[in-house]
VEXKERO-466404 format. One record per atom (N, C-alpha, C): x, y, z; residue number from 0. Coordinates in nm, 3 decimals. Atoms other than C-alpha are relative to their C-alpha. Example, Ala and Ser with C-alpha at 12.3 -4.5 7.8 and 13.67 -1.06 7.14 Angstrom:
BEGIN
xx; yy; zz; num
0.089; -0.119; 0.000; 0
1.230; -0.450; 0.780; 0
0.090; 0.120; 0.000; 0
-0.082; -0.119; -0.006; 1
1.367; -0.106; 0.714; 1
-0.077; 0.109; 0.073; 1
***
This chain:
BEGIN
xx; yy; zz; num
0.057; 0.129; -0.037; 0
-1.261; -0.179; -1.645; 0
-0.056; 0.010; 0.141; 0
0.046; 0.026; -0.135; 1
-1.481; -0.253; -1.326; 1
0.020; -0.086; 0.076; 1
-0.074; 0.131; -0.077; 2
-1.387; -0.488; -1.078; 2
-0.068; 0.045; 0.145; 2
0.058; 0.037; -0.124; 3
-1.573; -0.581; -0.785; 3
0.082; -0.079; 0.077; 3
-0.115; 0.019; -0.112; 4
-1.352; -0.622; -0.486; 4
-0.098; -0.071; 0.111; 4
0.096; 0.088; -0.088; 5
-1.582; -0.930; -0.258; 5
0.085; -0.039; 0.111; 5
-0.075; 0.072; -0.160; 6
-1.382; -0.968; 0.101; 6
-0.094; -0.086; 0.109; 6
0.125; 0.038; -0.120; 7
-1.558; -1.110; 0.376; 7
-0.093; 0.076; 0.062; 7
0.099; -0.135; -0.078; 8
-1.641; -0.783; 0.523; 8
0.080; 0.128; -0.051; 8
-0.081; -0.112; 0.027; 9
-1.554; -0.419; 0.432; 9
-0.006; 0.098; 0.135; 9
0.032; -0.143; -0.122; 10
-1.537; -0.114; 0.714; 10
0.075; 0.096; -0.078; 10
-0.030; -0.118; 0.080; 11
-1.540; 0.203; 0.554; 11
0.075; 0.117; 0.051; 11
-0.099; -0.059; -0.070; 12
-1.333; 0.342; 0.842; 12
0.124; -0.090; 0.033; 12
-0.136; 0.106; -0.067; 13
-0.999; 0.179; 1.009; 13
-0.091; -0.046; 0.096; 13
0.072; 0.023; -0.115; 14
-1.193; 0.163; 1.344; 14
-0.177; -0.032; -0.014; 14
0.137; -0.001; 0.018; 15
-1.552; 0.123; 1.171; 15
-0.066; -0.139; -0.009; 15
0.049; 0.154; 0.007; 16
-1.808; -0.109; 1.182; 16
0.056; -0.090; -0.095; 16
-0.033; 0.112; 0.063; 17
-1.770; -0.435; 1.027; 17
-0.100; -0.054; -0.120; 17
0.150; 0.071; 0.067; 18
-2.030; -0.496; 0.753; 18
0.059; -0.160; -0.114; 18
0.004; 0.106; -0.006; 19
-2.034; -0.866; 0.680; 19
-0.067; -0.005; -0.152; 19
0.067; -0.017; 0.101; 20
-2.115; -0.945; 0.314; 20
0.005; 0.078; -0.124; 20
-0.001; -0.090; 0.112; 21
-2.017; -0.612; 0.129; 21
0.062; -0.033; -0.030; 21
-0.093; -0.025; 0.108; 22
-1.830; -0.536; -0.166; 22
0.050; 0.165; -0.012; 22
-0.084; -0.113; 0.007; 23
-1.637; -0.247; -0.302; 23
0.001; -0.023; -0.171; 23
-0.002; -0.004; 0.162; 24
-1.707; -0.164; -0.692; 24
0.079; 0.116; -0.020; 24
-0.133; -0.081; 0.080; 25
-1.391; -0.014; -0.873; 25
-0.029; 0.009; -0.108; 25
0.022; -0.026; 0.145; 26
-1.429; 0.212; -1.174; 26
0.146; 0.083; -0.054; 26
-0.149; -0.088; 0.019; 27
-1.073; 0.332; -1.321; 27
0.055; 0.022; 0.122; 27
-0.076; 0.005; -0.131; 28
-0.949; 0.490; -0.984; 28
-0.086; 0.023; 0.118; 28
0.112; -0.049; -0.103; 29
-1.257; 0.571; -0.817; 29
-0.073; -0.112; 0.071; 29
0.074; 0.114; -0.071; 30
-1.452; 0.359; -0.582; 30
-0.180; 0.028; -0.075; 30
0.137; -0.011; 0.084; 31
-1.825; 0.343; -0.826; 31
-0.090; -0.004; 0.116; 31
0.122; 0.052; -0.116; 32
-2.036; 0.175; -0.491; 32
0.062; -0.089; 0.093; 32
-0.012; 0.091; -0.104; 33
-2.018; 0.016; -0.181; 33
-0.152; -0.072; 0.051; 33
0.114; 0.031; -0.042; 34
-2.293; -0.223; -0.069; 34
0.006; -0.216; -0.002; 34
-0.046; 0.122; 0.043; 35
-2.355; -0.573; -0.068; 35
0.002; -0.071; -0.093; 35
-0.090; 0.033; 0.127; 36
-2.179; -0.785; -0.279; 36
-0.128; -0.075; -0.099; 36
0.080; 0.016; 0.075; 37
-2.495; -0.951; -0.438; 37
-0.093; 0.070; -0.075; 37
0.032; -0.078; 0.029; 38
-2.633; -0.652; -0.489; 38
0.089; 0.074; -0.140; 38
-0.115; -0.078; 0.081; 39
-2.315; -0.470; -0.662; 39
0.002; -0.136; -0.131; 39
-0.061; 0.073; 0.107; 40
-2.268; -0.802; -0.861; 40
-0.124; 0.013; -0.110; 40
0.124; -0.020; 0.089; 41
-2.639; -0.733; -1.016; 41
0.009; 0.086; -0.053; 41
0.002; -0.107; 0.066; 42
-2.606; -0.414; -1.104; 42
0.137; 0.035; -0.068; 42
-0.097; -0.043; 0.105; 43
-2.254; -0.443; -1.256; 43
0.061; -0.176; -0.048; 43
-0.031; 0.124; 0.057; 44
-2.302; -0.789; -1.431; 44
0.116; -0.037; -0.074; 44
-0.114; 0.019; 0.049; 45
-2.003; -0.749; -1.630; 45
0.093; 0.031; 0.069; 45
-0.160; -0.008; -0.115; 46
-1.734; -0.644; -1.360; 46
0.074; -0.136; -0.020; 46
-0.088; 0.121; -0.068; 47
-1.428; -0.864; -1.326; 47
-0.049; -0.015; 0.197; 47
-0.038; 0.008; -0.123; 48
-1.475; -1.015; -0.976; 48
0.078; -0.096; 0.099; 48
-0.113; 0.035; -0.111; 49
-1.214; -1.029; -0.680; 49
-0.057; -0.061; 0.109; 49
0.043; 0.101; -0.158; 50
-1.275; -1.274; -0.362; 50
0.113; -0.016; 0.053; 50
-0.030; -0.018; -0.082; 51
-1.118; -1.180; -0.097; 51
-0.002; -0.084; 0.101; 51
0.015; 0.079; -0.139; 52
-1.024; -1.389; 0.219; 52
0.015; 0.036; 0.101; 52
0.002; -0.126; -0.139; 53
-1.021; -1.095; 0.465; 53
-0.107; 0.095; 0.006; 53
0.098; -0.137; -0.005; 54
-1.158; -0.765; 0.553; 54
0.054; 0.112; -0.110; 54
-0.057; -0.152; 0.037; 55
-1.118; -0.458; 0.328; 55
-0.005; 0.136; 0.092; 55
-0.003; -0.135; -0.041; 56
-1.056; -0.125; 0.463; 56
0.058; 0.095; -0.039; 56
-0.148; -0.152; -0.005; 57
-0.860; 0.216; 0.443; 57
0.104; -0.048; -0.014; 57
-0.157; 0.053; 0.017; 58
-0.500; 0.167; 0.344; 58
0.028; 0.062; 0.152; 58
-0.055; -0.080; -0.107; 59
-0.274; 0.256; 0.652; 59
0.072; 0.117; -0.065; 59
-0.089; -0.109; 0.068; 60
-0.056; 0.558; 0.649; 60
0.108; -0.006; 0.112; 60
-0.086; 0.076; -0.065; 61
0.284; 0.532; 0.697; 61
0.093; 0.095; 0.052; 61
-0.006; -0.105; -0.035; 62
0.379; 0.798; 0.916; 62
0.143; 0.031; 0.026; 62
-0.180; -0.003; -0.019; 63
0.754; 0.716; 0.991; 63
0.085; -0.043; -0.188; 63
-0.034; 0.030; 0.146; 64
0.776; 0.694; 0.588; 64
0.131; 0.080; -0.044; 64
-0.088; -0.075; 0.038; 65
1.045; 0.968; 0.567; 65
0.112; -0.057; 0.051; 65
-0.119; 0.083; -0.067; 66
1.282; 0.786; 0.827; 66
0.020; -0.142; -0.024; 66
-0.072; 0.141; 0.064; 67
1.235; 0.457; 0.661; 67
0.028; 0.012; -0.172; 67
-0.067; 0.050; 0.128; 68
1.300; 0.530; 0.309; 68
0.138; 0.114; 0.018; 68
-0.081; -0.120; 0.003; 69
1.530; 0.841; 0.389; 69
0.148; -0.016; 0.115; 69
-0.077; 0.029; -0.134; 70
1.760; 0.719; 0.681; 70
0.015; -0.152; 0.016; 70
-0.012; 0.153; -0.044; 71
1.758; 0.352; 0.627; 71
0.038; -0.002; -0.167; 71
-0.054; 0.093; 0.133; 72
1.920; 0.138; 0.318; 72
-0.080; -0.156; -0.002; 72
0.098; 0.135; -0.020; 73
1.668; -0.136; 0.214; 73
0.096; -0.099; -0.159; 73
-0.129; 0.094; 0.092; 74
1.944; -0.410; 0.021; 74
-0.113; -0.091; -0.100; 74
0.068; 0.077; 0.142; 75
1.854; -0.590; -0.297; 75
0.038; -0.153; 0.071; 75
-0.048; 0.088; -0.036; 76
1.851; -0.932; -0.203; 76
0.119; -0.084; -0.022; 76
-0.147; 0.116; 0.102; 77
2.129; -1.054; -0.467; 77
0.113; 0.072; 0.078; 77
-0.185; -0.086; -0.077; 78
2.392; -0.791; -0.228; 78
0.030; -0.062; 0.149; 78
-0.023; 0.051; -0.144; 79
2.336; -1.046; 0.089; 79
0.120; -0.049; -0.075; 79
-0.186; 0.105; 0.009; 80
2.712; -1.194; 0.163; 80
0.079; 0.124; -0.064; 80
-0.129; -0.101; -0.007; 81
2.866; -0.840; 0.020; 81
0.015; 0.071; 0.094; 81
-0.112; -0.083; -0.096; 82
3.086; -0.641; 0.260; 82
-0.111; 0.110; 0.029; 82
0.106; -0.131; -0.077; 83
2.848; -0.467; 0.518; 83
-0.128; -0.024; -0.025; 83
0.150; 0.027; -0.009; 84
2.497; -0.614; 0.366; 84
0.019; -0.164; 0.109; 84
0.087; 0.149; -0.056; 85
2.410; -0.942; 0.613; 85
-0.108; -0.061; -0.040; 85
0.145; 0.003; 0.072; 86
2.047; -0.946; 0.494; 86
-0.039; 0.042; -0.028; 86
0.103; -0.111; 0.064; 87
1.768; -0.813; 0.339; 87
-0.049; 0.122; 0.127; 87
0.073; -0.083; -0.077; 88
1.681; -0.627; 0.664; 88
0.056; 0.184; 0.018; 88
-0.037; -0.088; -0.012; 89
1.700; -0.258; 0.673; 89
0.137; 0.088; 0.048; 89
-0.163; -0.044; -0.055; 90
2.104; -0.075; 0.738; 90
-0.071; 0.147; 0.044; 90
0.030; -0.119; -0.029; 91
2.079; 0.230; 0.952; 91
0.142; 0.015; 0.101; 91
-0.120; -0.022; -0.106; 92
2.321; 0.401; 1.172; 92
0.156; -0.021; -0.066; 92
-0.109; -0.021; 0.008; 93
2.673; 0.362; 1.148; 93
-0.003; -0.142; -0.135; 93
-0.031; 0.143; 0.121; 94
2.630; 0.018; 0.883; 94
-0.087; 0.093; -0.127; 94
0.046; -0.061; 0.141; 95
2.420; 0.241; 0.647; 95
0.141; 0.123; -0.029; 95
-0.136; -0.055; 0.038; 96
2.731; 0.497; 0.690; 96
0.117; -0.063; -0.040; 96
-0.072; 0.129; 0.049; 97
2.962; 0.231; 0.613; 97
-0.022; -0.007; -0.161; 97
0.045; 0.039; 0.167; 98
2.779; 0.206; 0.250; 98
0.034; 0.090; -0.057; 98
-0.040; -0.090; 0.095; 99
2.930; 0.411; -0.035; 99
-0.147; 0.038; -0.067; 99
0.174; 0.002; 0.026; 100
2.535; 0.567; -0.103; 100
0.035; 0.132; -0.121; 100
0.026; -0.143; 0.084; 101
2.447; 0.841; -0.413; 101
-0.149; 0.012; -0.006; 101
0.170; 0.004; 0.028; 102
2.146; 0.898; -0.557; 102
-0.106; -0.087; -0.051; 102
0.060; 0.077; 0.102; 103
2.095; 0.640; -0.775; 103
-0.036; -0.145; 0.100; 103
0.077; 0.121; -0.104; 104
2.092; 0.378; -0.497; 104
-0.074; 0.047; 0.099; 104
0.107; -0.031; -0.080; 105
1.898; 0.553; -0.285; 105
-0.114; -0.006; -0.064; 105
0.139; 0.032; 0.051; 106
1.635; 0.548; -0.534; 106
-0.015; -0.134; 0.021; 106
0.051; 0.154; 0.028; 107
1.664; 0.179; -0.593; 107
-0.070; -0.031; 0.205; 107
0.053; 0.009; -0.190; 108
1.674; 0.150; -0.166; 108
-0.123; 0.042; -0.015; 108
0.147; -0.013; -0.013; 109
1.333; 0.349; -0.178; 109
-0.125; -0.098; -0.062; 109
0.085; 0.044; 0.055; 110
1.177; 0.155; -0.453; 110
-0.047; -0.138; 0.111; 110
-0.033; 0.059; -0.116; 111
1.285; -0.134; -0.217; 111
-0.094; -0.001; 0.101; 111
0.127; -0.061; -0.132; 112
1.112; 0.016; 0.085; 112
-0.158; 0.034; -0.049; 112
0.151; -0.020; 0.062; 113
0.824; 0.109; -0.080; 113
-0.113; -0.171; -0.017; 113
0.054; 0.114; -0.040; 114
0.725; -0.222; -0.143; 114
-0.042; -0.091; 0.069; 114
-0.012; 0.053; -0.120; 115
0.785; -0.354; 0.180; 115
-0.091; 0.075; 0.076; 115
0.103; -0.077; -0.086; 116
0.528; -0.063; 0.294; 116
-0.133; -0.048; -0.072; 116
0.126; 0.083; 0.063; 117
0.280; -0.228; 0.001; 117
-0.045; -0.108; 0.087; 117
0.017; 0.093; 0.008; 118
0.320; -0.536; 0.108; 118
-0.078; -0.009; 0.171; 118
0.057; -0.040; -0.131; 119
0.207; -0.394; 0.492; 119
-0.147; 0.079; -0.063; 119
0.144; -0.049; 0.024; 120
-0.132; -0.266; 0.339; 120
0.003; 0.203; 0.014; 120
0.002; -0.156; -0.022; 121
0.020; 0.129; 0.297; 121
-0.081; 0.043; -0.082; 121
0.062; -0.066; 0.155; 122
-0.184; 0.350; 0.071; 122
0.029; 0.157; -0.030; 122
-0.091; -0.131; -0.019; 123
-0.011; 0.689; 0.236; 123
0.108; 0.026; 0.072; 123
-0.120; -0.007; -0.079; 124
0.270; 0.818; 0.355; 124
0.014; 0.167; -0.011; 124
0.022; -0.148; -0.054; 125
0.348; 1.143; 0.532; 125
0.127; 0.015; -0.005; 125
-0.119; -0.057; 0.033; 126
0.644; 1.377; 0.408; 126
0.032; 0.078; 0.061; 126
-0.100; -0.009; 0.134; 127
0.833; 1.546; 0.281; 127
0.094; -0.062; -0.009; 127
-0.127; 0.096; 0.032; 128
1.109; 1.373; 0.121; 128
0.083; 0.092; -0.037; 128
-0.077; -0.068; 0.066; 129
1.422; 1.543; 0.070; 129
0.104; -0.013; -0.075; 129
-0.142; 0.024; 0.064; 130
1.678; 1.318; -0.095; 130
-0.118; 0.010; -0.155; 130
0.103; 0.022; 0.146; 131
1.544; 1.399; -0.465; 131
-0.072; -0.134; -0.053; 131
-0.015; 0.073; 0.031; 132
1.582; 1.046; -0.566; 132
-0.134; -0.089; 0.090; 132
0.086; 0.124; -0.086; 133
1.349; 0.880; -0.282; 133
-0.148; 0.117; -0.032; 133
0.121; -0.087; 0.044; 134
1.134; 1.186; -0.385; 134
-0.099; -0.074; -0.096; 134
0.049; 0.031; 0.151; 135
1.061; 1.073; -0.728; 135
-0.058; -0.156; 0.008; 135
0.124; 0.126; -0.007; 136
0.972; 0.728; -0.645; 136
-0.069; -0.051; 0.101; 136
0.134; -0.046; -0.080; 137
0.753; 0.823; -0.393; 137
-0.094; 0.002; -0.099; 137
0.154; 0.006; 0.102; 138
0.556; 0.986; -0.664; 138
-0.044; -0.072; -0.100; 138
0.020; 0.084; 0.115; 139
0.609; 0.755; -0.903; 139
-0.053; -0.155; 0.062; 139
0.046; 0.104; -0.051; 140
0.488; 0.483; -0.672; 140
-0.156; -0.022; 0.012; 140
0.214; -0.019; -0.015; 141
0.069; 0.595; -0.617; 141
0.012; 0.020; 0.112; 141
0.050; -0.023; -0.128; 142
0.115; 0.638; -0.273; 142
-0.062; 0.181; -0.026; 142
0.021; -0.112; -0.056; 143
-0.025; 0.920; -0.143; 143
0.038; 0.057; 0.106; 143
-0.134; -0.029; -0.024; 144
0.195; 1.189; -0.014; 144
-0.132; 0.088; 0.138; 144
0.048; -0.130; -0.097; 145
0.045; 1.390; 0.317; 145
0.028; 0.049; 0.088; 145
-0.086; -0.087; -0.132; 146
0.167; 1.664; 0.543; 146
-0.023; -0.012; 0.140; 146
0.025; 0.066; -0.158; 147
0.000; 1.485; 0.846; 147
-0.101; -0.138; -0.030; 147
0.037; 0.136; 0.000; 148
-0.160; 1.184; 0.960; 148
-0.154; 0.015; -0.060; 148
0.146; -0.059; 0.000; 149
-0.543; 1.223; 0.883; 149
-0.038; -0.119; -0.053; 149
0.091; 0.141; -0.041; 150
-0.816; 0.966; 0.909; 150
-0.068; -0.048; -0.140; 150
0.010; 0.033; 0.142; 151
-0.934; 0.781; 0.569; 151
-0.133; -0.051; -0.010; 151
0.108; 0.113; 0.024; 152
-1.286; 0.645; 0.476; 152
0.004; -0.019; -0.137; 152
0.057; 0.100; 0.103; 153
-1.410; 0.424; 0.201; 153
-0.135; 0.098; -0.047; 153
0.158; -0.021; 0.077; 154
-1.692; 0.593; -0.017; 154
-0.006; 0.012; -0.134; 154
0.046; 0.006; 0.127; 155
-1.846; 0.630; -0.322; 155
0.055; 0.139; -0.067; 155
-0.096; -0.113; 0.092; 156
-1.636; 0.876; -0.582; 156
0.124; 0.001; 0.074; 156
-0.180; -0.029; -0.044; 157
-1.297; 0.867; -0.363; 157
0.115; -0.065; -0.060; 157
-0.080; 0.128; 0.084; 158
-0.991; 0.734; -0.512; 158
0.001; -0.132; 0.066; 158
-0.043; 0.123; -0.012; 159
-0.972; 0.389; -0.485; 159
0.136; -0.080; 0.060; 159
-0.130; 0.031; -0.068; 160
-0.705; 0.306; -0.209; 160
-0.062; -0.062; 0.142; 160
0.023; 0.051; -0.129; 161
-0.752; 0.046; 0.030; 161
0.085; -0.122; 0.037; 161
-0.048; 0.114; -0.028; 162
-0.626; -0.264; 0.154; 162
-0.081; -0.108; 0.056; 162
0.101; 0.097; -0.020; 163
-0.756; -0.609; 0.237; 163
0.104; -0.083; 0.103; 163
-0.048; 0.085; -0.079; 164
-0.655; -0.816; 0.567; 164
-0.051; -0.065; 0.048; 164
0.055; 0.122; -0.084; 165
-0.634; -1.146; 0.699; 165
-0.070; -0.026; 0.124; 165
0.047; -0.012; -0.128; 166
-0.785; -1.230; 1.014; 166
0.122; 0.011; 0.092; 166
-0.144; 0.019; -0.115; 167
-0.419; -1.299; 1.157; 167
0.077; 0.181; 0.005; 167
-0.074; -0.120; 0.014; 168
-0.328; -0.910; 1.020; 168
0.069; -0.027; -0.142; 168
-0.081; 0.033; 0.175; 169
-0.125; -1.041; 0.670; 169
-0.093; 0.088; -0.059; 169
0.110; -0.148; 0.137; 170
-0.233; -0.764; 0.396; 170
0.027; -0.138; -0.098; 170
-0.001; 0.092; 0.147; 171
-0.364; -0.986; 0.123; 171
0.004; 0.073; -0.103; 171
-0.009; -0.070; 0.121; 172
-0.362; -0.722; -0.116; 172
-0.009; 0.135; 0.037; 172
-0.004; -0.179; 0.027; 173
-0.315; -0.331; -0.159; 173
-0.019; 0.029; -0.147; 173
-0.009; -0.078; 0.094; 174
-0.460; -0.103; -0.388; 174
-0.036; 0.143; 0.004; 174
-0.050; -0.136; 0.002; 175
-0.381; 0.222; -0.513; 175
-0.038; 0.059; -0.130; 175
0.083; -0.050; 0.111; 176
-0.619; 0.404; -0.715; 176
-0.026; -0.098; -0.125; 176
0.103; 0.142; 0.111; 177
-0.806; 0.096; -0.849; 177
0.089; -0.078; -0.049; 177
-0.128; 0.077; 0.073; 178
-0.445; -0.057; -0.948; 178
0.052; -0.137; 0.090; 178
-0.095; 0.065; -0.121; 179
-0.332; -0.367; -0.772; 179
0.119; -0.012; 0.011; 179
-0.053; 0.019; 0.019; 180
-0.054; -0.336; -0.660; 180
0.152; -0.063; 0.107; 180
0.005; 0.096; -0.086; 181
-0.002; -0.596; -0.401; 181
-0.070; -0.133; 0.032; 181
0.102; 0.152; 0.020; 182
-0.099; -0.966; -0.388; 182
0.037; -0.121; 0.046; 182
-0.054; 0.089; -0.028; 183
-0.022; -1.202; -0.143; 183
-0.020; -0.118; -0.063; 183
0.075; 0.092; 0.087; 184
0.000; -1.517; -0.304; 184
0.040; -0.133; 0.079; 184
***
């Protein structure tokens, strides 16, 4: 399916101009065209289309990704009020040692964290992971996994990973190879 992604403005870098007007045409995971949005909506009359109340750009990348899903405990909300969770906010240090941890909650913790890096407009994150468990839903998440930081543009044939923000900074949405899968609402 195609889907025309209409923000206010797109920049095809983090730091890049601002073009006022474009769009962003999504084909499966690939980005089809960038240009403006009356343009893109002519030439792909049948697209679903998205309206946006921000800017699109590059996803971020989330470079301390190994020390927050790997070194931190991100709590299910239903475990506030048990012994050692207080809130939803991240346990590290001697209160994440405190927690009886295996593998199986460390996955859930990552899935956890992961979301909380969606919901910040991530689209990569820089490894390696070594608890198996936060491994696997890494990959099973869409991020994209990379051995350093490196700079992202927007073009025509790349996968489809960007994010869309408010003017205040709020990510109104993340996506990850043409998938949404983030949506402020």
């Amino acid at each position: 399916m195609l889907t025309i992604h209409a923000p206010l403005a797109v920049r095809l870098t983090e730091d890049g101009e601002r073009l006022p007007g474009h769009a962003v045409a999504v084909e499966g995971d690939r980005i089809a065209a960038i240009g403006p949005a009356g343009s893109l909506a002519g030439t792909y009359p049948a697209a679903r289309v998205r309206h946006w109340s921000g800017e699109l750009a590059p996803g971020r990348c989330a470079v301390d990704a190994a020390a927050w899903l790997e070194a931190a405990y991100h709590p299910d909300p239903r475990e506030v009020g048990l012994p050692g969770i207080p809130d939803t906010e991240p346990l590290t240090g001697s209160a994440l040692a405190a927690l009886p941890m295996d593998e199986v909650r460390w996955g859930h913790s990552a899935r956890r964290g992961l979301q909380r890096l969606l919901r910040e407009g991530v689209t990569s994150v820089v490894g390696p992971f070594t608890r198996p468990s936060v491994r696997t839903a890494v990959q099973r998440s869409g991020l994209t996994v990379l051995p350093a930081p490196r700079p992202v543009t927007l073009s025509t044939g790349a996968r489809a990973d960007f994010a869309v923000h408010a003017a205040d900074g709020r990510c109104l949405a993340t996506v990850l190879a043409g998938r949404l899968l983030h949506r402020r609402t």
